[in-house]
C-alpha positions as CSV (number, residue, x, y, z in Angstrom):
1,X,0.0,0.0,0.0
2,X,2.6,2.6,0.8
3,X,4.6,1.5,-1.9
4,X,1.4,2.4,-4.1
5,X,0.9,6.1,-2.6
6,X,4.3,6.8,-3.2
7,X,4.7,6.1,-6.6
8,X,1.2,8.0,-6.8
9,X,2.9,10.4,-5.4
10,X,6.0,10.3,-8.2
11,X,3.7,10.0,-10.6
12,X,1.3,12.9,-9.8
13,X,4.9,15.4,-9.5
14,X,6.2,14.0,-12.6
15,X,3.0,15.1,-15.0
16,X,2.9,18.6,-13.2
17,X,6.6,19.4,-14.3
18,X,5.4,17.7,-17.6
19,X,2.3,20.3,-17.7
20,X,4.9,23.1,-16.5
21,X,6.9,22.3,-19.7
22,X,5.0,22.1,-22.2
23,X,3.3,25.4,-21.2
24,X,-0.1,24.3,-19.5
25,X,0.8,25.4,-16.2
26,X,2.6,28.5,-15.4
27,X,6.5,29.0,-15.3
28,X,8.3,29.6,-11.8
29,X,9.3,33.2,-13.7
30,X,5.2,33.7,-14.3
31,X,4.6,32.8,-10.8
32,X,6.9,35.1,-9.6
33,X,5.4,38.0,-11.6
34,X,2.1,37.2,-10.2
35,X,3.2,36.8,-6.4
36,X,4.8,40.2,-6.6
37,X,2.2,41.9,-8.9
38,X,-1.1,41.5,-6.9
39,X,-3.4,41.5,-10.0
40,X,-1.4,44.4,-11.6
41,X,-0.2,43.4,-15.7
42,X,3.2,45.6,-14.7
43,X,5.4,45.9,-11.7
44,X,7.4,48.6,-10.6
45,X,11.1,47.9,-10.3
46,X,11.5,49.1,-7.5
47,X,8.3,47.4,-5.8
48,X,10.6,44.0,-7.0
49,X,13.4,45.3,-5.2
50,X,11.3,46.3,-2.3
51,X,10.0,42.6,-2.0
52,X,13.3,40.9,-2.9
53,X,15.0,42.7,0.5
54,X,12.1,41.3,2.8
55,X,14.0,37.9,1.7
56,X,16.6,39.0,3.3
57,X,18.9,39.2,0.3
58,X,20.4,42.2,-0.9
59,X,21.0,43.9,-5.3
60,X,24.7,43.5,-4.3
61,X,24.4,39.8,-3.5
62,X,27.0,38.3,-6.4
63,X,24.2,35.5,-6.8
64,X,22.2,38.0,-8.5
65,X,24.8,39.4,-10.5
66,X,23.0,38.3,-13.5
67,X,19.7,39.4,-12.7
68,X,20.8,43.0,-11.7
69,X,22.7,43.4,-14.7
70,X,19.7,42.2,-16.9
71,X,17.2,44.7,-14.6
72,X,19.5,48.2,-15.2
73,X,19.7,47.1,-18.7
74,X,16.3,46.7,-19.7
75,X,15.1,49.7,-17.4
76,X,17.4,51.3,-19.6
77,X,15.8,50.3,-22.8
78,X,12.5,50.9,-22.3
79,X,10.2,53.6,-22.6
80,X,8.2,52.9,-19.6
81,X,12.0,53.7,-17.5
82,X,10.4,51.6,-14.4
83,X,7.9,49.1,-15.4
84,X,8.1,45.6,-16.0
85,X,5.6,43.7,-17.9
86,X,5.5,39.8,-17.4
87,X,7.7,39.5,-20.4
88,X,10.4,42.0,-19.1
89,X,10.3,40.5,-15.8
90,X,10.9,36.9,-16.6
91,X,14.0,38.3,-18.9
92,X,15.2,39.9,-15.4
93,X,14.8,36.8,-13.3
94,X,15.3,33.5,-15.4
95,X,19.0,32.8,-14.8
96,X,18.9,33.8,-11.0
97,X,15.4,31.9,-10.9
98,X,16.4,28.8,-8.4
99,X,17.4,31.4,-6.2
100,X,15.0,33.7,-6.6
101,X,12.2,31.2,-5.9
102,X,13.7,30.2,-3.2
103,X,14.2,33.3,-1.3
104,X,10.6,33.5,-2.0
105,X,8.8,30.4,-1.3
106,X,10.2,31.2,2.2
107,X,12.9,28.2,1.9
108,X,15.8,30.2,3.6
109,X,16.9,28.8,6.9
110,X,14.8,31.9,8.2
111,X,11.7,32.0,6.7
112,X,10.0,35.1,8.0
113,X,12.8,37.5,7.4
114,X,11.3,41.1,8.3
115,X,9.9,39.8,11.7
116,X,13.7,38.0,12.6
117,X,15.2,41.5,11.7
118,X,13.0,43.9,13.8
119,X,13.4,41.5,16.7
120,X,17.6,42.3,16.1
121,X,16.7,46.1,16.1
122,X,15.2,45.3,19.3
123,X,17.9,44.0,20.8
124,X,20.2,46.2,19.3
125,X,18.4,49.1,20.8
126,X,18.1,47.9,24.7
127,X,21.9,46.9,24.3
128,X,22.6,50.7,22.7
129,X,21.6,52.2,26.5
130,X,24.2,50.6,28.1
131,X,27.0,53.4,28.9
132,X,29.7,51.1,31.1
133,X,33.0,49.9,30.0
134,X,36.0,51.4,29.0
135,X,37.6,51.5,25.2
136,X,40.8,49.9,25.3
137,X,43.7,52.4,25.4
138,X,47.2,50.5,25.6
139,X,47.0,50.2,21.8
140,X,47.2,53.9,20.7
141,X,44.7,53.4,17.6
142,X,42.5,51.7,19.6
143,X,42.2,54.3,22.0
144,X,40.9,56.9,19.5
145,X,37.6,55.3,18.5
146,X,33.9,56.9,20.0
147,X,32.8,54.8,23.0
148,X,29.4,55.4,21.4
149,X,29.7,53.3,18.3
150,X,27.5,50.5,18.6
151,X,26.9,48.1,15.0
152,X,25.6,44.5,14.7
153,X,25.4,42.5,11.4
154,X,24.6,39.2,10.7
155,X,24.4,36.7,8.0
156,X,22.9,33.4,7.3
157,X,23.7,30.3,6.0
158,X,21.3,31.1,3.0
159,X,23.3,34.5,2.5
160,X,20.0,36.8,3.9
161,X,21.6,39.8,5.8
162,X,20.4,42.5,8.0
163,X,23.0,45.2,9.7
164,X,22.3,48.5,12.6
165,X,24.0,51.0,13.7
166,X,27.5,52.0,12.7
167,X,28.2,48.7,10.5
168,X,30.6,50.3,7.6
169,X,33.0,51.8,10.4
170,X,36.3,50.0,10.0
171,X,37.8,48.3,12.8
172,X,40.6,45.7,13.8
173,X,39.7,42.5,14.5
174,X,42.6,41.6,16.9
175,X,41.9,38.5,18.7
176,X,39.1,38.3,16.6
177,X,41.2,36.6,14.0
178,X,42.2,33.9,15.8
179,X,39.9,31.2,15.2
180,X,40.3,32.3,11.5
181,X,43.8,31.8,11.8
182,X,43.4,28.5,13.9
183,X,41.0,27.5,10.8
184,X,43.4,28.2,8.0
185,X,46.6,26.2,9.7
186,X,44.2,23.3,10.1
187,X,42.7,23.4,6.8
188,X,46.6,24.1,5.6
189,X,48.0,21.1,8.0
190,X,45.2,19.0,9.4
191,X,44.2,18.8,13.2
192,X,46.7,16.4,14.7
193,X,49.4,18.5,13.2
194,X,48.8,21.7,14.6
195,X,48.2,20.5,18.1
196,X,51.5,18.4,18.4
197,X,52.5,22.1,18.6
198,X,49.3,23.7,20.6
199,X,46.7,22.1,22.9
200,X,43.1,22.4,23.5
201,X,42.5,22.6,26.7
202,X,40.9,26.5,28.6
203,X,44.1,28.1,30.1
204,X,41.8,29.6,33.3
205,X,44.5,32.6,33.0
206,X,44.8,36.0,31.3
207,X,45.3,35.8,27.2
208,X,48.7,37.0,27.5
209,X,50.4,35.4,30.4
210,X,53.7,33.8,30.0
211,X,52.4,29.7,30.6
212,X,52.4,26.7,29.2
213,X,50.9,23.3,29.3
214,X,52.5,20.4,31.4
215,X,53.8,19.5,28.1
216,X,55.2,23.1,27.1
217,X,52.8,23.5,24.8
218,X,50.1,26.8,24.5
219,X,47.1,25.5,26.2
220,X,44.9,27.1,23.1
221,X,44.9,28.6,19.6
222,X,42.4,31.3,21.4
223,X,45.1,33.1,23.6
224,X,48.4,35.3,22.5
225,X,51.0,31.7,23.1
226,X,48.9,29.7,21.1
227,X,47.9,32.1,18.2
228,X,51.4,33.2,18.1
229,X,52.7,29.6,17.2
230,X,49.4,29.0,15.1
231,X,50.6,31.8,13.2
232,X,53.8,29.8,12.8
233,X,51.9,27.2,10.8
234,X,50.0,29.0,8.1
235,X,50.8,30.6,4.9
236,X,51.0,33.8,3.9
237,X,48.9,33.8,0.6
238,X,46.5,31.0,2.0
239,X,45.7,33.3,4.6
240,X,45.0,36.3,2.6
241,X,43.2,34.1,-0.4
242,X,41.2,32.7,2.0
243,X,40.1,35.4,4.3
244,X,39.7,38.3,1.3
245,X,40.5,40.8,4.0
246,X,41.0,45.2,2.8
247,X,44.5,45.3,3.2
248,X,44.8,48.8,4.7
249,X,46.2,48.5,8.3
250,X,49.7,49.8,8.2
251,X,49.2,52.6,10.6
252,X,47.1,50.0,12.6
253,X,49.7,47.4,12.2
254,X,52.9,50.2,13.3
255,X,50.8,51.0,16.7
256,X,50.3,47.5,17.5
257,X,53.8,46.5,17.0
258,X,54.7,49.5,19.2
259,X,52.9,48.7,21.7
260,X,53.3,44.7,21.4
261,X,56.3,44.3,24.1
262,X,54.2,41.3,25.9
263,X,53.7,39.5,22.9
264,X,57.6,40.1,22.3
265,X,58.1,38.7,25.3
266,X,55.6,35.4,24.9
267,X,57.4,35.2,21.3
268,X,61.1,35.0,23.0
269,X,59.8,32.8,25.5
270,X,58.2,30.2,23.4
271,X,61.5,30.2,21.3
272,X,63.2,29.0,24.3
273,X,60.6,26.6,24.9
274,X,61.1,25.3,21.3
275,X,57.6,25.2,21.2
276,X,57.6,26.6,17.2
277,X,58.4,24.1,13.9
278,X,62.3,23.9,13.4
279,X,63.4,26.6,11.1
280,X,60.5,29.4,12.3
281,X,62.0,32.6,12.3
282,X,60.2,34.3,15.5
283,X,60.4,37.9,15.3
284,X,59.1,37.3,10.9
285,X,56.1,35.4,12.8
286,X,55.7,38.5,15.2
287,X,55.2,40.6,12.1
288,X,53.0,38.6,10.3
289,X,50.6,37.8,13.8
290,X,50.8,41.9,14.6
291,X,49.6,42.0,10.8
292,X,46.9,40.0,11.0
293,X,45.7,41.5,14.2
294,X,45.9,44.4,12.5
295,X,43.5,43.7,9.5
296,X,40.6,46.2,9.2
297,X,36.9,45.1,8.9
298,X,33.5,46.2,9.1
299,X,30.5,44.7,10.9
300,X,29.2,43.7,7.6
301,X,32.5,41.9,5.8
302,X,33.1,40.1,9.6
303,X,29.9,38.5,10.0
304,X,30.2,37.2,6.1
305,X,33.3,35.9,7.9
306,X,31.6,34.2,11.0
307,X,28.5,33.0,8.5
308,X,31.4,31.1,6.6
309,X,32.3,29.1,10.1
310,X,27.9,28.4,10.4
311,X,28.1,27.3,7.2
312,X,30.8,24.6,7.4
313,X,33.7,26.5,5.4
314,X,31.3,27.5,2.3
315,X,30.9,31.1,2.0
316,X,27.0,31.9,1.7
317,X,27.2,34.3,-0.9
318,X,29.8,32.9,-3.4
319,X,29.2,29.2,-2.8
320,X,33.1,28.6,-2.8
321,X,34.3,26.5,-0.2
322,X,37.3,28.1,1.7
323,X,37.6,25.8,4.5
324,X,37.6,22.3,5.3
325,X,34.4,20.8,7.4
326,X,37.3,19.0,9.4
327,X,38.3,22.7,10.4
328,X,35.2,24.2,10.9
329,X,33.9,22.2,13.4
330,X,37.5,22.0,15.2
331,X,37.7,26.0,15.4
332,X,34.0,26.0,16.6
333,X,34.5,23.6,19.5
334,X,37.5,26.0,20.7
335,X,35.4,28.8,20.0
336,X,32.7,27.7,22.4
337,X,35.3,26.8,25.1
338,X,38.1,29.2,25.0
339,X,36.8,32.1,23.2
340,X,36.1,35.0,25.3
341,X,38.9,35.0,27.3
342,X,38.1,34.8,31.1
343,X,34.2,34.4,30.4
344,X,34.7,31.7,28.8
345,X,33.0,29.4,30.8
346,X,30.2,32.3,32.0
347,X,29.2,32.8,28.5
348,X,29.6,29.2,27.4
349,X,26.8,28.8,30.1
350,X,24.3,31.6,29.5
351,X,25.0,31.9,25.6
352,X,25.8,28.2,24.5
353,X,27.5,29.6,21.5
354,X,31.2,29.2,19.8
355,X,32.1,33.2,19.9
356,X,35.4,35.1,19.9
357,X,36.3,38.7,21.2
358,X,38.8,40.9,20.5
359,X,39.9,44.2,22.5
360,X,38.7,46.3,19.4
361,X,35.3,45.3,21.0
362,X,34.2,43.0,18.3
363,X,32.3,40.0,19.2
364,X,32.2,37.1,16.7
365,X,29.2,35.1,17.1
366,X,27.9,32.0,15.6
367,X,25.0,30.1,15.3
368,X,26.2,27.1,13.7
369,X,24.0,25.9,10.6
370,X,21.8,29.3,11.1
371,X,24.1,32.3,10.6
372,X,27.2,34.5,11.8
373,X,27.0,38.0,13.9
374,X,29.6,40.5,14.5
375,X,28.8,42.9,17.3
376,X,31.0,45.7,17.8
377,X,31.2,48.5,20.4
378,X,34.5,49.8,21.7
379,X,33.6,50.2,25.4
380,X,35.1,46.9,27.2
381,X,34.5,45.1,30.8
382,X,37.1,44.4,32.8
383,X,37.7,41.0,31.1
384,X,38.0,42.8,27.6
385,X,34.9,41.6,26.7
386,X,32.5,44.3,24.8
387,X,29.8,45.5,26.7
388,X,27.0,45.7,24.9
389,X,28.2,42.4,22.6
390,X,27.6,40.7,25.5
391,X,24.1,41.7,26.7
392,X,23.3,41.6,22.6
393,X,24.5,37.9,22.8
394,X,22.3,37.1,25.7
395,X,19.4,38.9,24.9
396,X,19.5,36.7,21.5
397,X,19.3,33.6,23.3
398,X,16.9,34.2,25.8
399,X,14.8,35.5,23.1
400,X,15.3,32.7,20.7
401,X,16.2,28.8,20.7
402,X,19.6,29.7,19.9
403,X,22.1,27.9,22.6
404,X,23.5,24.8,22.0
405,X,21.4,22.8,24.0
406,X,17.9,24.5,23.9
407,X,15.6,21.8,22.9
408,X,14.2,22.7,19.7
409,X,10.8,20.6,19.9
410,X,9.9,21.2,23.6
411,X,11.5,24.8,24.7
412,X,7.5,26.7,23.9
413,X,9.2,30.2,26.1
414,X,11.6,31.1,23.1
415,X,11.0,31.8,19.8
416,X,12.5,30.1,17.2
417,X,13.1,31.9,13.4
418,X,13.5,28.6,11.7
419,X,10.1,27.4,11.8
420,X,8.4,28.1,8.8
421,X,6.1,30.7,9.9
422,X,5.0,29.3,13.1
423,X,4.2,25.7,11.3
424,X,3.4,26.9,8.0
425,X,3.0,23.0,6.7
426,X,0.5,22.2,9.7
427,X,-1.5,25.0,8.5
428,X,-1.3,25.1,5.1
429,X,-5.0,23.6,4.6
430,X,-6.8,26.1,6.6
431,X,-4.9,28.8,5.2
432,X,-5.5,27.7,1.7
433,X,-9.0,27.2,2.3
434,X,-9.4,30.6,4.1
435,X,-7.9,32.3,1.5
436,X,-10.3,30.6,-1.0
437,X,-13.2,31.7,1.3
438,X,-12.4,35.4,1.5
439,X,-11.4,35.6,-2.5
440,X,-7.8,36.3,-1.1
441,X,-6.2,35.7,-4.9
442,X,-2.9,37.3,-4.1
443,X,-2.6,35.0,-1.0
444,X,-3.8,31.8,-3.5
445,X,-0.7,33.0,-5.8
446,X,1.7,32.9,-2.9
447,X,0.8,29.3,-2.2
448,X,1.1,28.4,-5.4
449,X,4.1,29.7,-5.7
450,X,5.6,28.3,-2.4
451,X,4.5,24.7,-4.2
452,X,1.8,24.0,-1.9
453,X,-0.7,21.6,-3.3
454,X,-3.9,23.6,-4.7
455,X,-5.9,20.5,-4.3
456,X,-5.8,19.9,-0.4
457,X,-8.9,18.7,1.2
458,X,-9.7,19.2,4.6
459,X,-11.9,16.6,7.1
460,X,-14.8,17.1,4.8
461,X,-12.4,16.2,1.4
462,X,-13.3,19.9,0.4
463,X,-10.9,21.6,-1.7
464,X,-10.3,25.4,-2.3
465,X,-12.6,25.1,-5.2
466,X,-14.9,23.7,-3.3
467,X,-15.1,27.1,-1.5
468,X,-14.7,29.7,-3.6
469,X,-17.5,28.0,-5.8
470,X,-20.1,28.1,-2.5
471,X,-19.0,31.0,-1.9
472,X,-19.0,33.1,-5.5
473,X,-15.6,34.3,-5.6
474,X,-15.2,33.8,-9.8
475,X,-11.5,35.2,-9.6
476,X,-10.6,32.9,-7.3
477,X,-12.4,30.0,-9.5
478,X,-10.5,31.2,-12.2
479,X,-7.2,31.5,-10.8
480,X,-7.3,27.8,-9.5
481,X,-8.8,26.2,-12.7
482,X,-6.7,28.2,-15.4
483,X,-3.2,29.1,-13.8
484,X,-3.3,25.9,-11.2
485,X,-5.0,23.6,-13.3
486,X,-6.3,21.8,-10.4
487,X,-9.1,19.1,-10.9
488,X,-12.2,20.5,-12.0
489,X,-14.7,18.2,-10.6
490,X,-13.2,16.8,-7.4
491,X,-16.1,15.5,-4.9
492,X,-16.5,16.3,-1.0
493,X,-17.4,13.1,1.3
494,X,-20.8,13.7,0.3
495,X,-20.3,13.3,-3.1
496,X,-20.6,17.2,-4.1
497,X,-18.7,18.7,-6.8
498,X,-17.9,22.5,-6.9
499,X,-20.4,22.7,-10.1
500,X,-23.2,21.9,-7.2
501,X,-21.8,24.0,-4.5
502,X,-22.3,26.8,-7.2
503,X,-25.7,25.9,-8.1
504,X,-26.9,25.3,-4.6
505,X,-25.9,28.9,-3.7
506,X,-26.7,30.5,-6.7
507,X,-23.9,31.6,-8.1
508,X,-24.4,31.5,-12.1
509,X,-21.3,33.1,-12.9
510,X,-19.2,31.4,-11.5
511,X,-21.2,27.9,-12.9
512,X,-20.6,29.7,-16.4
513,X,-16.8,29.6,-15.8
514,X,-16.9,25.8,-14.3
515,X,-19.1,24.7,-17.7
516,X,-16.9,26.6,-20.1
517,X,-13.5,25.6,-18.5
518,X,-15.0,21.5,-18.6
519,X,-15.3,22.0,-22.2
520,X,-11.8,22.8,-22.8
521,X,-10.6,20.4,-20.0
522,X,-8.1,17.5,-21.2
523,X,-8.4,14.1,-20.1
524,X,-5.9,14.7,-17.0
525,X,-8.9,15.2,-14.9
526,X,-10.5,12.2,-15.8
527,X,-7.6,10.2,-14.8
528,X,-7.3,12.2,-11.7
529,X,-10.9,10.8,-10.4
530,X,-9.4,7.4,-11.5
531,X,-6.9,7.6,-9.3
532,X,-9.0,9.3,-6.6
533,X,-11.8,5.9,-6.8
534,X,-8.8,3.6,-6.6
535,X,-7.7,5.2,-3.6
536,X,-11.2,5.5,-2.2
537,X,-11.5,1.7,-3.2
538,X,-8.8,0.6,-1.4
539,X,-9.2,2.6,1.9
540,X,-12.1,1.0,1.8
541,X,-10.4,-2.2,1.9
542,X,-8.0,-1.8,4.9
């Protein structure tokens, strides 16, 4: 029996692509134009613009390189400057169309974009009121940023991006590059080569002390020892090739080195303690680590950076892979216990979440599988920790399911973004059905375009025809017989068929539509009730 519904099932997908093909139902491109058009024969550009940022993605997104090009181009050409007819559009969108329909069907790891973004403003602003902590001064560049720059930006696995506040300020990541770096000398090396030389274990001390493991090793890639030896182990153009940093940081880099005396000190002492590969000329690896600490960013480029660690080493908006998986997941795990220095523990604990600071006050965050955030306010705690990164980080998770070990099925206090509009699927009948009821067509072209099947039934086996026929919406009737193609005489349990439904009330018009639309109708639907009193038959059966 269940090998029977499926292949029903197979068969029933297989002759609606067939239909799509050959021109009887309507292309992804078409659906798209209707989704966004709401009845309208033309659609202002930017009205497609407007609807492609509540996605979550962005014009700039290299995905839709294609499809932007094609857009300026024809808004160029045409006399209308701003208007796209069906034709036009479908010429926009048909080679970024997987992507498109995608974004939106709602098939991004966050479904309900807009509502996930003004919860982040939220929390932005209740972090923003926080006035403690001091911007780090023993680094003179450092010293001269406003304690009153506040930005958060995130990105998710599916590339969908959302920044506040003062995200395109440049900033240094400083120890914010160290699980980066950690990540490139395994992806470079492997993991059991890089910790012959480093180990894994929390240090419980201060980043910078001069200590070492019972075997004289760094304890961890996360403080100064251990990122200057894992800085020891990588290459040069690797590291730049991989991480695509801006390169301007040599008046960043000169105050650094100036004021890097401990780290001289940690670098002469490891020396001694042999504790770099033979041949590694220290004070050359002091330069380069002082470099990479150095390396500007903004809130934006970082958390494309941390979203590349969620999304196992691809980045979300090239696709390119640029680290291992075997890397990824190693960087994470130190992430989550060594990464914020002394509150390591404290913030594995309340936030559940791989995250690395830096004295900059940059806070990388990520949710792994779901997305990457960088948070960055100068003003510091007296662990070096950014202030208001941490409250954002643990506002976020006691707001949503986001720690490591919230239970995803059972935890009804937090909200969680990847649900598909609170259970989209469990609800899909009575929404299509409503929808049907009220004459809602631009809601019936959403559905259709997020594949959902037009020909539901609920307990009664009523279908959206069903409904719209009882209930005189000929728009609606049209939409599903014409652009749907959805079976024309399917029968409720008691044997109705929407032909009836619109006699019974009255409805003439919309029986004119049914009677003219059977005459053209092909002999799909009459296989359809085949199939239908097979089923029926056999239910009756077991």
């Amino acid at each position: 029996y269940l090998h029977w519904r499926a292949t029903r099932t197979c068969l029933t997908k297989t002759t609606i692509t067939e239909r799509r093909n050959a021109g009887i139902l309507p292309s992804l491109e078409d659906l798209l134009f209707y989704t966004i058009a709401e009845g309208q024969e033309k659609i202002p550009a930017h009205k497609f613009i407007a609807a492609l940022k509540t996605t979550g993605l962005r014009t700039g997104d290299p995905r839709l390189k294609e499809c932007m090009a094609t857009l300026k181009e024809t808004l160029k050409n045409t006399s209308d400057g701003v208007m796209l007819d069906r034709h036009l559009f479908k010429k926009c969108v048909q080679s970024n169309i997987v992507l498109l329909t995608q974004a939106f069907r709602k098939k991004f790891v966050i479904p309900d974009f807009p509502t996930f973004a003004s919860h982040i403003d939220e929390l932005y602003e209740s972090a923003k009121k926080l006035d403690e902590g001091q911007v780090a001064d023993y680094i003179p560049q450092l010293a001269k940023f406003n304690p009153d720059l506040w930005a958060v930006s995130l990105c998710t696995v599916d590339g969908q991006r959302h920044t506040v506040g003062d995200t395109k300020v440049p900033f240094c990541l400083q120890s914010c590059v160290k699980p980066l770096k950690y990540a490139i000398a395994v992806h470079d090396h492997g993991t059991d080569y890089v910790h012959s030389f480093i180990g894994k274990e929390p240090s419980g001390l201060r980043f910078n002390k001069l200590f070492l493991d019972e075997e004289d090793k760094p304890h961890n890639p996360m403080v100064n020892a251990g990122a200057i030896v894992c800085t020891s182990l990588i290459k040069v153009n690797t590291t730049y090739a991989l991480l695509s940093f801006p390169m301007s940081f040599v008046c960043r880099f000169q105050s650094e080195r100036e004021s890097g005396d401990r780290n001289f000190a940690i670098g002469y002492y490891l020396k001694e303690k042999k504790c770099f590969p033979e041949g590694t000329d220290m004070t050359s690896i002091l330069d380069f680590y002082f470099q990479l600490c150095s390396i500007e960013v903004t809130c934006e480029s970082a958390s494309v950076m941390a979203a590349t660690l969620a999304n196992g080493g691809f980045c979300p908006i090239t696709g390119e892979r640029v680290l291992s998986p075997e890397s990824v997941r190693d960087t994470l795990s130190l992430m989550h216990s060594c990464g914020m220095y002394d509150f390591s523990g404290q913030f594995a604990f309340h936030v559940g979440l791989p995250a690395k600071s830096g004295v900059a006050g940059g806070i990388l965050l990520v949710v792994p599988n779901v997305m990457g955030i960088m948070c960055w306010s100068p003003p510091l705690d007296k662990l070096g920790n950014s202030v208001r990164g941490i409250q954002f980080c643990t506002d976020l998770v006691e707001l949503f399911n986001f720690h490591n070990y919230d239970n995803l099925r059972h935890f009804a206090k937090k909200h969680d973004p990847r649900r598909e509009g609170g259970d989209q699927r469990v609800k899909s009948v009575i929404n299509l059905l409503f929808a049907a009821y009220t004459g809602d067509v631009s809601a019936l072209r959403r559905f259709a375009l997020s594949s959902i099947d037009m020909e539901q039934r609920d307990y009664d086996s009523r279908t959206a025809l069903h409904v719209a026929a009882a209930e005189g919406h000929g728009e609606v009737v049209r939409f599903l017989l014409e652009a749907c193609k959805v079976n024309p005489v399917p029968k409720d349990r008691w044997g109705n068929t929407p032909m009836e439904e619109a006699l019974h009330f009255g409805h003439h018009d919309v029986v004119t539509i049914l009677k003219d639309f059977h005459e053209k109708y092909n002999p799909i639907a009459s296989d359809t009730n085949a199939k239908e009193s097979a089923e029926k038959n056999l239910d009756g059966l077991l």
